[in-house]
C-alpha positions in Angstrom: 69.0 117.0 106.8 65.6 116.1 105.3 64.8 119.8 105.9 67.7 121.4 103.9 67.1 118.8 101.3 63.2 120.2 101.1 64.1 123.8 101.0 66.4 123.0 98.0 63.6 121.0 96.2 61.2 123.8 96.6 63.8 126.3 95.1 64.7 123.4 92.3 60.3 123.0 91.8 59.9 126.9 91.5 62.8 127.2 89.2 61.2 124.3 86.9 57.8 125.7 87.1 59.0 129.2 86.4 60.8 128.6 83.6 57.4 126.6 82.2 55.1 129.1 83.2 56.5 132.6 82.8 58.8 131.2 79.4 60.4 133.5 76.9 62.6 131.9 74.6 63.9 135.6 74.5 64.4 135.8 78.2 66.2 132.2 78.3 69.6 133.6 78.3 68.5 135.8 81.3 67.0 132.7 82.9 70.1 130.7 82.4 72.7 133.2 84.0 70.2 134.6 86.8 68.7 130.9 88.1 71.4 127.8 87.0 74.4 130.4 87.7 73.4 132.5 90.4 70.3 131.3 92.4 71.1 127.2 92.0 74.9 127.9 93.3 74.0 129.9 96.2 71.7 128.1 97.8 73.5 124.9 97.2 76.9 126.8 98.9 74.9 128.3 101.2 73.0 125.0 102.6 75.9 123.2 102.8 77.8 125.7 104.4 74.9 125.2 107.1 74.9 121.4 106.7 79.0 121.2 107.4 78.9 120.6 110.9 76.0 119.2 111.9 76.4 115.7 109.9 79.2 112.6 109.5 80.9 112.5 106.1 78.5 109.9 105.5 75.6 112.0 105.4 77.6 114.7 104.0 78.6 112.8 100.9 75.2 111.7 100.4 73.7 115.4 100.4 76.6 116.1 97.9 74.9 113.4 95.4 71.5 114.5 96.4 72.3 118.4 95.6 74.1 117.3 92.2 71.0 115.1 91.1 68.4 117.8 91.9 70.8 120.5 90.0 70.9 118.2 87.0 67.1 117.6 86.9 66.5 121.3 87.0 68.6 121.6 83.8 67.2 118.8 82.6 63.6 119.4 83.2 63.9 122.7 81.6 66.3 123.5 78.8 67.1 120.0 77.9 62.8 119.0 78.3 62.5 121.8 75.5 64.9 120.9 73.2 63.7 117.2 73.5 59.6 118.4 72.7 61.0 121.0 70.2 63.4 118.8 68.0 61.2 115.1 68.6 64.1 113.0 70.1 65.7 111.9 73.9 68.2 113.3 75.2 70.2 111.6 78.4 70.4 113.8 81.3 73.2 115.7 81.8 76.5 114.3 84.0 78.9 117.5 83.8 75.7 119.4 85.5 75.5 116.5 88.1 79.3 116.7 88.9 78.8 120.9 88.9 76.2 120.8 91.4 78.3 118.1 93.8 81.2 120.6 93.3 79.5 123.7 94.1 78.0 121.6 97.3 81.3 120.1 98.2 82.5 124.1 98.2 80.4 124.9 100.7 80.5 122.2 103.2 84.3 122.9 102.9 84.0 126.2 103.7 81.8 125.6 106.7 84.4 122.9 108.4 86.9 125.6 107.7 84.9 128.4 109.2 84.4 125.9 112.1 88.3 124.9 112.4 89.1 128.7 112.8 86.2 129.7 114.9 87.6 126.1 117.0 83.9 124.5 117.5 83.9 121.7 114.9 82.6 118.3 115.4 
């Protein structure tokens, strides 16, 4: 699991660092739809699509936390991180993004025990 985890931390790093390093504030709407509603989504369906099978609930449920932490902090660390340093005040991270991330996780590991009920080779 440690490995799936990793490969979704490197895409969460260089979508944090990307939006840092190669920032348009005209480009942010761009950003937003392309990496937090397209990139973000499919690799967190898509990993645990993969991850389904291969784990106990336990572990399942706690790579559905994991995944909706790190898709919070990459909202977090970017858009919300600006608005903090632009406007001078806090702002608490983000739970609906945390929940959206678990849910868009959730989808895929459902879809890979269904995938694996029909194909009749799940654990």
């Amino acid at each position: 699991m440690k490995r799936y985890l990793g490969v979704y931390f490197l895409v969460s790093v260089i979508s944090v660092v990307s939006f840092w390093v190669f920032r348009s504030w005209i480009d942010a709407a761009g950003y937003t739809f392309i990496v937090l509603w397209f990139v973000h989504p499919l690799f967190l369906i898509g990993i645990s699509f993969f991850l389904a099978n291969s784990y106990s609930c336990k572990e399942l449920a706690l790579a559905i936390l994991c995944f909706g932490f790190m898709f919070m902090l990459v909202g977090y660390l970017t858009f919300d991180l600006a608005n903090m340093i632009y406007f001078n005040r806090g702002n608490y991270p983000s739970v609906q993004m945390m929940l959206l991330g678990m849910a868009f996780s959730l989808f895929g590991i459902l879809g890979g025990k269904l995938i694996a009920t029909l194909r009749g080779c799940s654990k």
